[in-house]
N, C-alpha and C positions, 0 to 999 in steps of 0.2 A: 378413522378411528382415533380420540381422541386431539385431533385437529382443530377442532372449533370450524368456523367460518372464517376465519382467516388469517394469514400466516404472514408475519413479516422478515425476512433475513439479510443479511450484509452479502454484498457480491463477494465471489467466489466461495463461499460457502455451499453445501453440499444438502441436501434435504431429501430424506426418505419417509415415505408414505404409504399408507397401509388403507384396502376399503375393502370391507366384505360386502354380503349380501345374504338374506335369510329367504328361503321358499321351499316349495314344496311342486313340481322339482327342484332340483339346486339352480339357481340363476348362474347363468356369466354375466360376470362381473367385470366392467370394460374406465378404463381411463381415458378422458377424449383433453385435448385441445385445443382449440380455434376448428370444430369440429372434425377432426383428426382423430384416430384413435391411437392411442402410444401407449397402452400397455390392458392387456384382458386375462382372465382366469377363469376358472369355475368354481363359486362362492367367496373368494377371498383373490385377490391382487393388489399387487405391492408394486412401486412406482420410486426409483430414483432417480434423482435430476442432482447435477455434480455440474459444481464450478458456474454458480448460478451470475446471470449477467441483466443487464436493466432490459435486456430483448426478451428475459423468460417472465418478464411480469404478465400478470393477467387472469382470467380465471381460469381454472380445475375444475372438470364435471366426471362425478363416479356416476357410475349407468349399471342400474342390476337390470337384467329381463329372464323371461324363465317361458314364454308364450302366454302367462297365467295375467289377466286383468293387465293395469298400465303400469310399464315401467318404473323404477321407482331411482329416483336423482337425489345427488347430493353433492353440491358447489361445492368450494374452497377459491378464497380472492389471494391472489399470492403477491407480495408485496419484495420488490428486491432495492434495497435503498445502496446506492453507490456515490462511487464521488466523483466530481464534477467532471464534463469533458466540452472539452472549447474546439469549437471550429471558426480561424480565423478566413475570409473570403477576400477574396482580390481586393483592392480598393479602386474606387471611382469616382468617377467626376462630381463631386458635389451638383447638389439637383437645382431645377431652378434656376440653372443661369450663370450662379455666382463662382466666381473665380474659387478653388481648392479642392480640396479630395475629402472622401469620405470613407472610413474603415467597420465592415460592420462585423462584428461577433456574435457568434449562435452559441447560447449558452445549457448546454444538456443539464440537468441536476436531480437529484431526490429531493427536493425541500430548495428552498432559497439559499442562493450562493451571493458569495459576495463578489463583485465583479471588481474590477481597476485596470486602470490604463496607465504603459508607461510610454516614455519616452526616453531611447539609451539607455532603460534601467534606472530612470530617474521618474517618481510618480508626476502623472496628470492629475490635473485638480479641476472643479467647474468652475474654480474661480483665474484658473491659467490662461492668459494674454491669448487671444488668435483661436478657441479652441471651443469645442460646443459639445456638451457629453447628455446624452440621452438614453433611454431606456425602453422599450416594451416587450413583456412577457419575456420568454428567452432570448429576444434580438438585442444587443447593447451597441451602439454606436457613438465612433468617433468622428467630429467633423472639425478639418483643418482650414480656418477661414485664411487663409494666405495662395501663392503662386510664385513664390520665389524658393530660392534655393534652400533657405533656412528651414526649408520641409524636409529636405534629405535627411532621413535618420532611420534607427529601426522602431518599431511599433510593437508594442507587446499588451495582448487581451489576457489577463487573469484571475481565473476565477476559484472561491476555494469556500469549500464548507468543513461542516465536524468531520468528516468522512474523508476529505483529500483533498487535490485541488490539481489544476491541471493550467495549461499556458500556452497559449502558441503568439508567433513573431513572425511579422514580415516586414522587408525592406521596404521604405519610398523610395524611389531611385528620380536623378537630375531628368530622365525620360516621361516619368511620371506628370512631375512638376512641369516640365515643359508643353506635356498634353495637353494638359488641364488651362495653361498659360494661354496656347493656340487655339484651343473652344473657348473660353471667353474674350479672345478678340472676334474670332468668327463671329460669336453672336452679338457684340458691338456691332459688327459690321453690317449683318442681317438685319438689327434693327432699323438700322442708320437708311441704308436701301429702303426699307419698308415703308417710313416715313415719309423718304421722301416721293416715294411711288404714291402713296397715299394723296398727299399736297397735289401736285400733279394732276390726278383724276378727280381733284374736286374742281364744279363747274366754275368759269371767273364770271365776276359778276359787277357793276359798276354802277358806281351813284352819283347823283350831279346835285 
């Protein structure tokens, strides 16, 4: 009643709702969803949802039945716009071979955030020495083309819209760097082998 088809609110905001139903006999009147039922009456039921969060997005279906002809439905798209939330993930060995680490961010949002990388609380730029900043959909990643110790620092993914903004930081550590140092000798190595295994098993062959 009076909701329209669809409803938009700010997290933790609070939203009550109201569906009847007309027949002859009186229908129950039932709230479903993700096919669930969470709240039923007879003719009229009412529905509160309190301290709402970007997990109660989705749709609302009112359901009258009464035994009489087909049930008679009515949607509601519920919209919960919040503000940003960042998950930052281990980092890893850059891919491909090449000597560095790589930091990636999962970026939650209602609408487009703005993302930044820092370094010490000092911003990263795409145009910063040693450093590779990329993007898709919610993934944002940093990649440290180095393997020396001048990677030791702390690392901060933050991201922030109209609505709020949110940040998380993890350390590189000298162990990190040295991982990273040890696979790309390793794979120096593996190549180096490879090749020469290669040479070796081709046939010799001689001309006069």
């Amino acid at each position: 009643l009076g909701a329209g088809k669809a409803v938009t609110v700010r997290e933790g905001a609070s939203l009550a709702l109201r569906c009847q139903g007309q027949g002859n006999p009186l229908p129950l009147v039932s709230w479903h969803k993700e096919d669930q039922v969470v709240a039923q009456g007879r003719g009229e039921v009412g529905l509160l949802l309190e301290a709402l969060d970007s997990q109660d997005r989705g749709k609302l279906e009112c359901k009258a039945t009464n035994g009489v002809g087909e049930d008679a439905k009515a949607e509601l798209l519920l919209d919960v716009l919040y503000a940003p939330k960042v998950d930052l993930l281990t980092p890893s060995l850059s891919p491909g071979g090449s000597c560095g680490l790589e930091l990636q961010c999962m970026v939650d949002s209602s609408g487009e955030a703005e993302v930044r990388w820092f370094r010490d609380n000092l911003p990263l730029l795409p145009s910063s020495p040693g450093i590779a900043l990329w993007s898709l959909d919610s993934l944002h990643v940093l990649q440290l083309h180095a393997c020396d110790l001048s990677l030791v620092a702390e690392y901060q993914c933050r991201a922030e819209t109209r609505l709020g903004r949110d940040s998380k930081a993890i350390q590189v550590t000298e162990g990190m760097v040295k991982e990273a140092k040890r696979r790309e000798q390793q794979l120096q190595f593996n190549t180096v082998r490879r090749n020469v295994e290669e040479a070796e098993a081709q046939p010799f062959t001689s001309s006069s």
